[in-house]
TORVO-294712 format. One record per residue: x negated, y negated, z of N, C-alpha, C in turn; residue in one letter. Coordinates in steps of 0.05 Angstrom, whole numbers. Atoms other than C-alpha are relative to their C-alpha. Layout:
N
+--------+--------+--------+--------+--------+--------+--------+--------+--------+------+
!     nX !     nY !     nZ !    caX !    caY !    caZ !     cX !     cY !     cZ ! rest !
+--------+--------+--------+--------+--------+--------+--------+--------+--------+------+
!      X !      Y !      Z !      X !      Y !      Z !      X !      Y !      Z !    A !
...
+--------+--------+--------+--------+--------+--------+--------+--------+--------+------+
//
This chain:
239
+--------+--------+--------+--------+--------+--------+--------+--------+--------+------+
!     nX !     nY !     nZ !    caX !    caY !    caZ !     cX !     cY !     cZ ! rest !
+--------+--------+--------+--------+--------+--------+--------+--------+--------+------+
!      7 !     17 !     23 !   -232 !     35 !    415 !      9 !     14 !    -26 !    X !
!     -3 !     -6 !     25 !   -204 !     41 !    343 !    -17 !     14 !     -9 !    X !
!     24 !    -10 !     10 !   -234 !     86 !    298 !      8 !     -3 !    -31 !    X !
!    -14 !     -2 !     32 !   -231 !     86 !    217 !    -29 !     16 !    -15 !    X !
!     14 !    -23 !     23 !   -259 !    124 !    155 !      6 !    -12 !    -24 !    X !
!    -10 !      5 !     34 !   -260 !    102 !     84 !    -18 !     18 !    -19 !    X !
!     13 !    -21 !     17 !   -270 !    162 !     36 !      0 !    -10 !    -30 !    X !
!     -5 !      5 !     30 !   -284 !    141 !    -36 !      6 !     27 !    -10 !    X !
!    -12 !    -20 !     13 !   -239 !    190 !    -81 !     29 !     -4 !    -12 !    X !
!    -26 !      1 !      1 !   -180 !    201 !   -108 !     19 !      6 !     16 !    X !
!    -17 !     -3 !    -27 !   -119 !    196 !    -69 !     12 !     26 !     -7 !    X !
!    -11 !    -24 !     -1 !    -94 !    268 !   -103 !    -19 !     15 !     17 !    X !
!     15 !    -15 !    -13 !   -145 !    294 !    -59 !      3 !      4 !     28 !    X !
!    -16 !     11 !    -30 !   -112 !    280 !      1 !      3 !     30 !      8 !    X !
!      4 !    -25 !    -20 !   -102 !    353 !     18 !    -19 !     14 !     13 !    X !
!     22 !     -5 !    -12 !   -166 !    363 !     31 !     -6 !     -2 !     21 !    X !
!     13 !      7 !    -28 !   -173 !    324 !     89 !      7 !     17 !     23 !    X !
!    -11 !     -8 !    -28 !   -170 !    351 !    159 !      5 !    -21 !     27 !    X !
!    -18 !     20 !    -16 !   -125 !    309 !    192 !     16 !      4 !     -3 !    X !
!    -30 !     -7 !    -13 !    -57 !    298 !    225 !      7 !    -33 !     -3 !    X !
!     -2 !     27 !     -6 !    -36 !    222 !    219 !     29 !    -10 !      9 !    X !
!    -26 !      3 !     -5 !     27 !    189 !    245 !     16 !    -19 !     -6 !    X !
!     -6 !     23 !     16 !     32 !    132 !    192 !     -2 !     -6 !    -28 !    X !
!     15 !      4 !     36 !     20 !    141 !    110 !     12 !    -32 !     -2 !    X !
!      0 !     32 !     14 !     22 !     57 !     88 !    -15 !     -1 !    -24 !    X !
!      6 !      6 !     37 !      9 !     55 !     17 !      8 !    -25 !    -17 !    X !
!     -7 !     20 !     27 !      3 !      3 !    -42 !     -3 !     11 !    -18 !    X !
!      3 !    -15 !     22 !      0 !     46 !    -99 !     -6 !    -21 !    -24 !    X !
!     -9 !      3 !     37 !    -16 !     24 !   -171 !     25 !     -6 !    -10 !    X !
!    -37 !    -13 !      8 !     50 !     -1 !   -198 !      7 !     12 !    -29 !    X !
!      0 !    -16 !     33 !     39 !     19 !   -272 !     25 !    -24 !    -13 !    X !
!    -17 !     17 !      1 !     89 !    -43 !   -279 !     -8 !    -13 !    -24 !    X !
!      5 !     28 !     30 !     89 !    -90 !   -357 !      0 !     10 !    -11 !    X !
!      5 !    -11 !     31 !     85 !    -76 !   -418 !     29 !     14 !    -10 !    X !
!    -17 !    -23 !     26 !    145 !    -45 !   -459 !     -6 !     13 !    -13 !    X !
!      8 !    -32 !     17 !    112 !      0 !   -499 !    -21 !      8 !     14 !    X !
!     22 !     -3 !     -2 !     55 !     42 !   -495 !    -20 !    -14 !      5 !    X !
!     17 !     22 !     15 !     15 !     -7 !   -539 !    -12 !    -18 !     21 !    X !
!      2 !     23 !    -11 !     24 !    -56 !   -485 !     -7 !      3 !     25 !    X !
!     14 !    -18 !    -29 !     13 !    -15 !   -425 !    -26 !      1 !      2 !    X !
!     30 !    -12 !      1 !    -58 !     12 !   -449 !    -16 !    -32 !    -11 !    X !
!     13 !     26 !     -1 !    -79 !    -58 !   -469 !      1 !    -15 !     23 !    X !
!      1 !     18 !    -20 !    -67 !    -93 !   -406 !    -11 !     14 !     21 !    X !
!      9 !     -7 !    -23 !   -115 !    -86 !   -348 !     23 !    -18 !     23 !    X !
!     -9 !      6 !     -9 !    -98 !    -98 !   -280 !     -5 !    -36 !      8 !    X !
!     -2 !     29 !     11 !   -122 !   -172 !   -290 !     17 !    -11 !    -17 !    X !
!    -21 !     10 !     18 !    -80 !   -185 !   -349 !     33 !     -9 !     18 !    X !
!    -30 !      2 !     -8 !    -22 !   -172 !   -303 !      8 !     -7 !     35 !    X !
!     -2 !      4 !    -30 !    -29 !   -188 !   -232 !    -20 !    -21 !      7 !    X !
!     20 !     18 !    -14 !    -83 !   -251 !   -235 !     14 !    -28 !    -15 !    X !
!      3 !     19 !     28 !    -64 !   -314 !   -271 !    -18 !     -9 !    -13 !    X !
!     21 !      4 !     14 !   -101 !   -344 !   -322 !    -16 !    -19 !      9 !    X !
!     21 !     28 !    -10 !   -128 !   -416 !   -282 !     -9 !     18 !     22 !    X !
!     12 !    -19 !    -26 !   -155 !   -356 !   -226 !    -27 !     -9 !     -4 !    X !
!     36 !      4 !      2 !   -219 !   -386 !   -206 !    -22 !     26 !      9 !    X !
!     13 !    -31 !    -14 !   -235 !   -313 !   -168 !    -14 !     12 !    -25 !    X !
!      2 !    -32 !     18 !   -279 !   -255 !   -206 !     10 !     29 !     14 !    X !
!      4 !    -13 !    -19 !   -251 !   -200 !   -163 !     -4 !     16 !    -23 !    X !
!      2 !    -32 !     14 !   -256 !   -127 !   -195 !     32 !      3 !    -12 !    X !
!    -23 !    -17 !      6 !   -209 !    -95 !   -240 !      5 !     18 !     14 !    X !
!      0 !    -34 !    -12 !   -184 !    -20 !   -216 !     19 !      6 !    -22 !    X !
!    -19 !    -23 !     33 !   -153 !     31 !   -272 !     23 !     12 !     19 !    X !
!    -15 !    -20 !     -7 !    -98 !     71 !   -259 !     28 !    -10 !     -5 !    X !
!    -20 !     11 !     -3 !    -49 !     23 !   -279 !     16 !     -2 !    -22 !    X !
!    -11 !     -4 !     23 !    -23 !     41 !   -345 !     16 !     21 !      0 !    X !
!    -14 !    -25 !      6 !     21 !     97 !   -333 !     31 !    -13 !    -14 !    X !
!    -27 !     12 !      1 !     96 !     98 !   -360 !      9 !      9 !     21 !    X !
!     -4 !     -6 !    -22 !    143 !    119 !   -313 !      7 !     21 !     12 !    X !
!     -2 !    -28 !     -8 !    155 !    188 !   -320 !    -20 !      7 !      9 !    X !
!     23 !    -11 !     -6 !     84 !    200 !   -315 !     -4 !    -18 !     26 !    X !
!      1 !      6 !    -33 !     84 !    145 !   -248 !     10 !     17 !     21 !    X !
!    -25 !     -5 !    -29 !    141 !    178 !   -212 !    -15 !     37 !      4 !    X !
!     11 !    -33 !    -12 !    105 !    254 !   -221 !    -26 !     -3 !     13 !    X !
!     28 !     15 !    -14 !     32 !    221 !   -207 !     11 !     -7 !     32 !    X !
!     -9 !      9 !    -36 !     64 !    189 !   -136 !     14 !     22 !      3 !    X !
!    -10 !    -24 !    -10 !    105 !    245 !   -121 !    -21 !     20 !     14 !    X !
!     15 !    -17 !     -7 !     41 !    286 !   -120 !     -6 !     -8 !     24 !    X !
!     17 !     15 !    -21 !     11 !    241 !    -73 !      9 !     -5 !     29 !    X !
!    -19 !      4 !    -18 !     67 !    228 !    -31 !      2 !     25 !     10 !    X !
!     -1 !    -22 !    -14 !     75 !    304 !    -21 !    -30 !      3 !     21 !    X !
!     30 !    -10 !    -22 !      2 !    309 !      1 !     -4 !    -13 !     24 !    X !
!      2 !     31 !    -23 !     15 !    245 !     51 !     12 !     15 !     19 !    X !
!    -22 !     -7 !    -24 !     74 !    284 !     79 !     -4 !     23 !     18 !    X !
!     15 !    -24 !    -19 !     36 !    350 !     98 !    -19 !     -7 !     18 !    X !
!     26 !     12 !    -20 !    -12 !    307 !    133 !     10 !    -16 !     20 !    X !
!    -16 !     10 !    -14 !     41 !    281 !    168 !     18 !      3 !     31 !    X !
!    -13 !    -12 !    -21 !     66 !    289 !    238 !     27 !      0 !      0 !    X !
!    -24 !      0 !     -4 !    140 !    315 !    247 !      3 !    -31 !     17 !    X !
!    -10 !     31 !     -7 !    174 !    238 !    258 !    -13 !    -24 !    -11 !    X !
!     18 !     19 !     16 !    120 !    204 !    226 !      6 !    -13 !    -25 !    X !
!    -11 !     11 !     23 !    132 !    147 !    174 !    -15 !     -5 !    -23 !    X !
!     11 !     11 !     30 !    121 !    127 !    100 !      4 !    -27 !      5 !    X !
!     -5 !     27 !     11 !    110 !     60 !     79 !     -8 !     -7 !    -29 !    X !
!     16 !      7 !     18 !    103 !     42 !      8 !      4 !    -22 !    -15 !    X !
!      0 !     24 !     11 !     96 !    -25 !    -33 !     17 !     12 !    -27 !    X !
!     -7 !     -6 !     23 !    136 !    -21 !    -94 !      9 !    -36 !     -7 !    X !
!    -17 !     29 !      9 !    166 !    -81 !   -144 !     24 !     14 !    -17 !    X !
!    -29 !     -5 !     12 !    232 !    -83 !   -172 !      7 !     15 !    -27 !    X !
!     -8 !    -18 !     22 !    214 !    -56 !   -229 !      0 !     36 !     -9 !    X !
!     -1 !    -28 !     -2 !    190 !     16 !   -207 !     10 !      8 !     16 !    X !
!     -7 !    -13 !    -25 !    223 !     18 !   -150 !     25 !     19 !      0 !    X !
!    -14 !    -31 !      4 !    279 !     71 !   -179 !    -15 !     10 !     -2 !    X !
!     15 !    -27 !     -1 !    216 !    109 !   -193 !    -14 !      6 !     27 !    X !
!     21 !     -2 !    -25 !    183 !     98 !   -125 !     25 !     15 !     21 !    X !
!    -22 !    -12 !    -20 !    252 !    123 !    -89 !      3 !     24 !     -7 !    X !
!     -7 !    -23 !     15 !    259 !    183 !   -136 !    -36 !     11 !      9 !    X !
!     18 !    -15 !    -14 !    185 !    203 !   -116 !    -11 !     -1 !     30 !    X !
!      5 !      1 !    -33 !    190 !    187 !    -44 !     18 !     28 !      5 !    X !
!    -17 !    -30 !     -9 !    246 !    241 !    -36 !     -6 !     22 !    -21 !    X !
!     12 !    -23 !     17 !    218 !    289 !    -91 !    -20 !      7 !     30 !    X !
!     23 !     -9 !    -21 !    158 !    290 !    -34 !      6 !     14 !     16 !    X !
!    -26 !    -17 !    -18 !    209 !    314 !     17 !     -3 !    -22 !     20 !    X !
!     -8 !     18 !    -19 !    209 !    247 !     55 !     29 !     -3 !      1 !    X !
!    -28 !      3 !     -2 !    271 !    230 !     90 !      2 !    -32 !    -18 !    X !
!      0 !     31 !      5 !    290 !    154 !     53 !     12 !    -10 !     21 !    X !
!     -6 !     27 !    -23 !    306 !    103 !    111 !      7 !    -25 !    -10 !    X !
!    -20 !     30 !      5 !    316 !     35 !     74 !    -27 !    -13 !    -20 !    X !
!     23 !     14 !     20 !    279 !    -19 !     35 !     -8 !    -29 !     17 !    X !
!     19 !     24 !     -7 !    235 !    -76 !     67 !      4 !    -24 !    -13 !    X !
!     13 !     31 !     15 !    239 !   -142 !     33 !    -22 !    -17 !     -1 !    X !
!     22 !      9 !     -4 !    177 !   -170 !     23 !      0 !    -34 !    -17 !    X !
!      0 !     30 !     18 !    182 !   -250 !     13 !    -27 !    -12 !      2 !    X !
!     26 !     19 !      2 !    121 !   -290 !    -18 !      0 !    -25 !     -3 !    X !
!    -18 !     31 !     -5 !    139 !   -369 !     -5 !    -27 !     -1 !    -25 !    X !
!     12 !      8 !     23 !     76 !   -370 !    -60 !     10 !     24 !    -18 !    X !
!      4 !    -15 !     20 !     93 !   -344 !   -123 !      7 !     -4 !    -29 !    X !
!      7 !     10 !     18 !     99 !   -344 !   -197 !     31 !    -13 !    -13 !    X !
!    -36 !      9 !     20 !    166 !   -385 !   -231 !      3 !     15 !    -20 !    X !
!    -10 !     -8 !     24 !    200 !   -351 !   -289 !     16 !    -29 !    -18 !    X !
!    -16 !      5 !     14 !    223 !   -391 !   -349 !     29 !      3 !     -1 !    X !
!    -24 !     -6 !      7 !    292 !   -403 !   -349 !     15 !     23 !     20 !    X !
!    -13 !    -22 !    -17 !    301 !   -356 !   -296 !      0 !     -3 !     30 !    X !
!     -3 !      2 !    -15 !    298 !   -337 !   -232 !    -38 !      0 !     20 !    X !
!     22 !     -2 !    -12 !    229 !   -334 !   -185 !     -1 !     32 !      9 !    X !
!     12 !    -29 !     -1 !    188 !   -270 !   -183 !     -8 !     -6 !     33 !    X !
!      4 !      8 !    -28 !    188 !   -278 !    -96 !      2 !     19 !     18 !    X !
!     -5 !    -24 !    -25 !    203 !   -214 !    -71 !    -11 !     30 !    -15 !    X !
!     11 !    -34 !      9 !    170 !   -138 !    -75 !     21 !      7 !     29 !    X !
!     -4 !    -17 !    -13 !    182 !    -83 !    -30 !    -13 !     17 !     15 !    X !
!     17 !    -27 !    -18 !    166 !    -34 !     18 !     26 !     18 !      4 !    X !
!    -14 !    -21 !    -17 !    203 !     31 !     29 !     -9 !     19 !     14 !    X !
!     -2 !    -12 !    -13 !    215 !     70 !     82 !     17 !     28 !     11 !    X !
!     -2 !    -39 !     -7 !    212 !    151 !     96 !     -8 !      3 !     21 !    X !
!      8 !    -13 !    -21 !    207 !    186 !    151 !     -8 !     34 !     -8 !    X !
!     -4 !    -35 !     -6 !    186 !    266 !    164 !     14 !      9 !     13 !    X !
!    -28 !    -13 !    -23 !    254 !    289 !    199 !      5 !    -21 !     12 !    X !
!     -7 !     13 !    -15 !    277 !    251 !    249 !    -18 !    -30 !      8 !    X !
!     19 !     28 !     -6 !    241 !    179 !    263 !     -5 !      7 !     21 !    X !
!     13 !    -18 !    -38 !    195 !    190 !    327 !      7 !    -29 !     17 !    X !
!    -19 !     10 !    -14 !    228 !    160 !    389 !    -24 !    -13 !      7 !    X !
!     30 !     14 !     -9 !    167 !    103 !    408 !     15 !    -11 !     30 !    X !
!     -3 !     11 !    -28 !    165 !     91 !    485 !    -27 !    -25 !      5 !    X !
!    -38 !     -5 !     -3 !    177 !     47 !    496 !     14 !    -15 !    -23 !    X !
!    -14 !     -2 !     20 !    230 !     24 !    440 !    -10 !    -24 !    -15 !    X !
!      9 !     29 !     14 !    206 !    -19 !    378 !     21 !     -7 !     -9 !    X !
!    -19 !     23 !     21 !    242 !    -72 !    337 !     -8 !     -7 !    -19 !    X !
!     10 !     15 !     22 !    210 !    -89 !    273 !     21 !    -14 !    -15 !    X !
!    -26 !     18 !     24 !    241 !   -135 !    219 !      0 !     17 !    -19 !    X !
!     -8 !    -20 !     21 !    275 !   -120 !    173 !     -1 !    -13 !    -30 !    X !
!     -5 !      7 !     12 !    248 !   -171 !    127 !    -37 !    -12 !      0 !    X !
!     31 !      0 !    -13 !    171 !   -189 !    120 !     -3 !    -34 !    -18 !    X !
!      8 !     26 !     17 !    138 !   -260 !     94 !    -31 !     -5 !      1 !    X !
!     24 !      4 !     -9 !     71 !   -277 !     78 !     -6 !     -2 !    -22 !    X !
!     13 !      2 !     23 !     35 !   -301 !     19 !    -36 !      3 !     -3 !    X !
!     15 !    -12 !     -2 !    -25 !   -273 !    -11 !    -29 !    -15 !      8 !    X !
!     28 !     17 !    -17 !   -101 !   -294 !     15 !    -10 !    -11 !    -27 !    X !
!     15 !     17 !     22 !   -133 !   -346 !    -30 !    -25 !     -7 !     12 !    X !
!     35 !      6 !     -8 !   -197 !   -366 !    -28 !    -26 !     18 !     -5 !    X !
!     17 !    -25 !    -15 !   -255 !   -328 !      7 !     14 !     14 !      9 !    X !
!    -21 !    -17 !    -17 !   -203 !   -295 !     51 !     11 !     30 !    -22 !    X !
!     -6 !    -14 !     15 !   -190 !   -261 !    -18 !    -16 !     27 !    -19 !    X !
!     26 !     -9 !     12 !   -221 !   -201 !    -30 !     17 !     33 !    -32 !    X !
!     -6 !    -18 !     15 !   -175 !   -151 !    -82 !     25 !    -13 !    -20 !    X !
!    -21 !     -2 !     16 !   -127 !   -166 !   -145 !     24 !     -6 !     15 !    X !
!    -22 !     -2 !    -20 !    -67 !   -146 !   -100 !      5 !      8 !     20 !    X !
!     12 !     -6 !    -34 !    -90 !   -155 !    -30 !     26 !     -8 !     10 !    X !
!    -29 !      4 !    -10 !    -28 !   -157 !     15 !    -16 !    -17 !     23 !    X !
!     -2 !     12 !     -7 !    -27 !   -206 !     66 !     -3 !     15 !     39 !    X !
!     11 !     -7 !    -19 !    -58 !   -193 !    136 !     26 !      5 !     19 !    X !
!    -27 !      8 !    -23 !      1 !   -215 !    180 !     24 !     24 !     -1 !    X !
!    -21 !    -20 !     11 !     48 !   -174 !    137 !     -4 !     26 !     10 !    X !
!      9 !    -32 !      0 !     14 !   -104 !    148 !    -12 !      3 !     23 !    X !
!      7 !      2 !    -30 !     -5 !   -126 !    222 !     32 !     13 !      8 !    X !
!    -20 !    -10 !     -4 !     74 !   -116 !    227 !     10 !     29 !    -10 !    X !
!     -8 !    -30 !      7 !     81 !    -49 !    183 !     -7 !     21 !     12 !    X !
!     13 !    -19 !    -11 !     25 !    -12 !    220 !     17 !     -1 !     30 !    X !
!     -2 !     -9 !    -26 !     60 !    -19 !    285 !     27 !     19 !      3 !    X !
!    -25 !    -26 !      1 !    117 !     37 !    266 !    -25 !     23 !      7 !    X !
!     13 !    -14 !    -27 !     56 !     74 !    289 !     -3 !     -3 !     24 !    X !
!      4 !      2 !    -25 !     53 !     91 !    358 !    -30 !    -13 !      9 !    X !
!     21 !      3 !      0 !      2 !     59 !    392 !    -18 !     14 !     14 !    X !
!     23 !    -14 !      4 !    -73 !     89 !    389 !      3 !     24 !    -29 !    X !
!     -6 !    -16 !     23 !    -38 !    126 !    330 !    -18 !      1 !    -22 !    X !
!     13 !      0 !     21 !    -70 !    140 !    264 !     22 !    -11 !    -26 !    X !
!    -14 !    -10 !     34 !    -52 !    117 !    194 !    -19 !     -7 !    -19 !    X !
!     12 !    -14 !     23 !    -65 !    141 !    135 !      1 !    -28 !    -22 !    X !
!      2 !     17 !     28 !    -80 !     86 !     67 !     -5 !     17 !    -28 !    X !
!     19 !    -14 !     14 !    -93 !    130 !      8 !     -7 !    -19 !    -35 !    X !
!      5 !     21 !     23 !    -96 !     72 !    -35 !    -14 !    -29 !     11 !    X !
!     15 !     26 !    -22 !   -143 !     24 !     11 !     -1 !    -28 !    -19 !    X !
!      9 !     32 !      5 !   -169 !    -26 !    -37 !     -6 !    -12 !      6 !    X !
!     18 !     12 !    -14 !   -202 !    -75 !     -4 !      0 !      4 !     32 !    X !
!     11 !    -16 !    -34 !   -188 !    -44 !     65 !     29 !    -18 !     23 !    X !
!    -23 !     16 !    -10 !   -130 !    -93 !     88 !     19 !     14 !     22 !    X !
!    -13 !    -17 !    -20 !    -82 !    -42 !    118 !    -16 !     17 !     26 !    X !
!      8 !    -20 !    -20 !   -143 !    -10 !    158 !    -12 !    -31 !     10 !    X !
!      6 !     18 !    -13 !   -159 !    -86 !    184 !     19 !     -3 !     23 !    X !
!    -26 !      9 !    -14 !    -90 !    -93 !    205 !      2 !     21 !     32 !    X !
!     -3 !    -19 !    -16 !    -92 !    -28 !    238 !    -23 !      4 !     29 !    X !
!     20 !      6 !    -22 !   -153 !    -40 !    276 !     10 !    -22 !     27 !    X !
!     -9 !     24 !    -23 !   -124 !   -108 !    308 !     24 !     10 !      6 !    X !
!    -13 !    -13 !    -10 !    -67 !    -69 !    328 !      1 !     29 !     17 !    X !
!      8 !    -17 !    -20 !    -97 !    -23 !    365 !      5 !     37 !    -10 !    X !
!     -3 !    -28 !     15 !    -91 !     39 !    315 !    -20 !     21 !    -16 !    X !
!     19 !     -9 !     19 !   -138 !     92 !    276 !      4 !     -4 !    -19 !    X !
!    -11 !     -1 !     29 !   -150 !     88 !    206 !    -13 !     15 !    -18 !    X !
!      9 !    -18 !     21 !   -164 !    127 !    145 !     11 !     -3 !    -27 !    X !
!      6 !      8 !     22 !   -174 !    104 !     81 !     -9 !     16 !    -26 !    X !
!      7 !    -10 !     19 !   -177 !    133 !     14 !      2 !    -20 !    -24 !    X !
!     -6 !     25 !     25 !   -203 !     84 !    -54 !    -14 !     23 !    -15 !    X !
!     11 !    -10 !     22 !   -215 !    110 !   -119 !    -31 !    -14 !    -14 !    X !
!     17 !     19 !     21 !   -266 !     51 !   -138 !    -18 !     -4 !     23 !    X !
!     28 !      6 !    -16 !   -340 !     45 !   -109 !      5 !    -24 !      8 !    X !
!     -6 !     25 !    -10 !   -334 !    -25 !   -104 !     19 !     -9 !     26 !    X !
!    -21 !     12 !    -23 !   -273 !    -38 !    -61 !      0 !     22 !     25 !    X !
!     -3 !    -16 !    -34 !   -287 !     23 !    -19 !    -19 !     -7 !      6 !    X !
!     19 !     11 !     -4 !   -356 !    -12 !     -9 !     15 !    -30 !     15 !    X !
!    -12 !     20 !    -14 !   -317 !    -76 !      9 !     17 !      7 !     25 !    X !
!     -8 !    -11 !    -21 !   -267 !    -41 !     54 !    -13 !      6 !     20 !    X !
!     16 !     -7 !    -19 !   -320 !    -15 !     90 !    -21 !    -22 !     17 !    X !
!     19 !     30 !     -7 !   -362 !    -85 !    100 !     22 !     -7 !     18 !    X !
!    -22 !     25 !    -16 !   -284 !   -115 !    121 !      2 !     11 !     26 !    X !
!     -7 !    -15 !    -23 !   -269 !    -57 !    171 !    -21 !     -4 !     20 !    X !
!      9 !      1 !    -18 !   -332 !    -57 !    198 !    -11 !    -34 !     18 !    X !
!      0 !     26 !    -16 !   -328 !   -133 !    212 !     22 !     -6 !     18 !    X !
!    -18 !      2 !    -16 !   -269 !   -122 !    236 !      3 !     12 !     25 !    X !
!      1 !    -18 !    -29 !   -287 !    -71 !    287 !    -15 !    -14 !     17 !    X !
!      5 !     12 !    -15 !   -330 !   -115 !    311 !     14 !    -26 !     22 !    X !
!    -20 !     29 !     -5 !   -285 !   -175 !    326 !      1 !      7 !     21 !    X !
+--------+--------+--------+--------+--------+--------+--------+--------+--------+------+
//
C-alpha cells in the first residue's frame, strides 16, 4: 500500500529530511508579471493567476514576487537539495512558463541535474491575449541524476501532456495542475517508488502518486494547503 507524508515548511529545508526518493515533481512559485519591482511586490498570487469573474475564494501563497536573479539562485538552492535526495538515475520534473523558463533551465543545471528536454504542457482552457496569440501552453522540464534509470520493464511516456485545470469543487489551489496530467509525470518513477513534491500545494502530485501505485512526500510552506493536502491524500488513500 502507498505511503505519503506532508511536512509543513519550507522547501529550502529539504536537506534535512532523511530520505532517498526516485522522483523530485515540482511546481515552484513562478515569480512571473510585473516589469518592475513596483509591480512585482504589488501583485499577489491572485492578482496574477485567478481572473477577475473567479467565483472561488481559494488562498493566496507568498513567495511569488521574486525577480529573476533572485528566482534562478532561490530554485537552484532547492533543486540542489532535491538532487542529494536523489537516487543515482532518478528524475526531475519541474513546471515552469515561458517566461522563466531560461531561469528554470539555468537553475536546473546549476543544481547538477543532467537537462533531458522540455514537456509541453497544453491547456484546451485558457486565457486569450489581445491581438495576440493564446496563453495555452507551460512546461515541464526534465533532469535526470546521471544516467536515466533503465525501468523494467521499458516505459514510454509522451512527450506532450493535455489537461485543463479543475474548476469547481474539484478545485482546491490557485495553480492546481490537473490530475490526469501528473497521473502521467509520476510514472517516470519506478513503480512502488517514491517522489518527492517540495512545493505540494494542495497535495495534487501526492494524489496522483498514490493512484499510481507510488510513495509520496510532500513539502508546503502554507498551513492551509498543507492542511488541505493532507484531507485530499488522505481521501485519497482511502479510495
Amino acid at each position: 500500500m502507498p505511503t505519503w507524508t506532508v511536512h509543513h515548511g519550507d522547501a529550502l529545508t529539504l536537506p534535512t529530511l532523511n530520505a532517498l526518493v526516485d522522483a523530485v515533481i515540482c511546481d515552484p512559485p513562478y515569480n512571473s508579471g510585473g516589469r518592475t519591482n513596483a509591480e512585482r511586490k504589488s501583485q499577489g498570487a491572485r492578482d496574477k493567476y485567478v481572473s477577475g469573474d473567479a467565483q472561488h475564494v481559494l488562498a493566496d501563497f507568498d513567495g511569488d514576487t521574486r525577480d529573476q536573479r533572485g528566482y534562478t539562485h532561490w530554485l537552484g538552492l532547492i533543486l540542489a537539495g532535491a538532487y542529494r535526495l536523489t537516487r543515482p538515475g532518478g528524475s526531475l520534473l519541474t513546471f515552469t512558463d515561458w517566461a522563466q523558463l531560461p531561469a528554470t533551465t539555468d537553475a536546473l543545471q546549476a543544481a547538477g541535474w543532467t537537462w533531458r528536454g522540455i514537456i509541453p504542457w497544453r491547456k484546451p482552457i485558457s486565457r486569450p491575449v489581445k491581438n495576440g496569440f493564446r496563453r495555452e501552453c507551460e512546461y515541464v522540464l526534465w533532469g535526470t541524476r546521471g544516467e536515466p534509470l533503465r525501468h523494467a520493464p521499458t516505459i514510454y511516456l509522451p512527450g506532450m501532456l493535455e489537461g485543463s485545470q479543475s474548476r469547481g469543487k474539484q478545485r482546491h489551489h490557485i495553480t492546481q495542475k490537473p490530475t490526469t496530467v501528473m497521473q502521467q509525470l509520476v510514472r517516470i518513477a519506478p513503480a512502488g517508488g517514491t517522489v518527492l513534491d517540495p512545493f505540494t500545494g494542495s497535495g495534487t502530485t501526492g494524489v496522483a502518486a498514490l493512484a499510481e501505485g507510488r510513495h509520496f512526500i510532500g513539502i508546503e510552506q502554507s498551513a492551509q494547503y498543507a492542511e488541505v493536502a493532507r484531507q485530499r491524500l488522505t481521501g485519497a488513500k482511502a479510495a
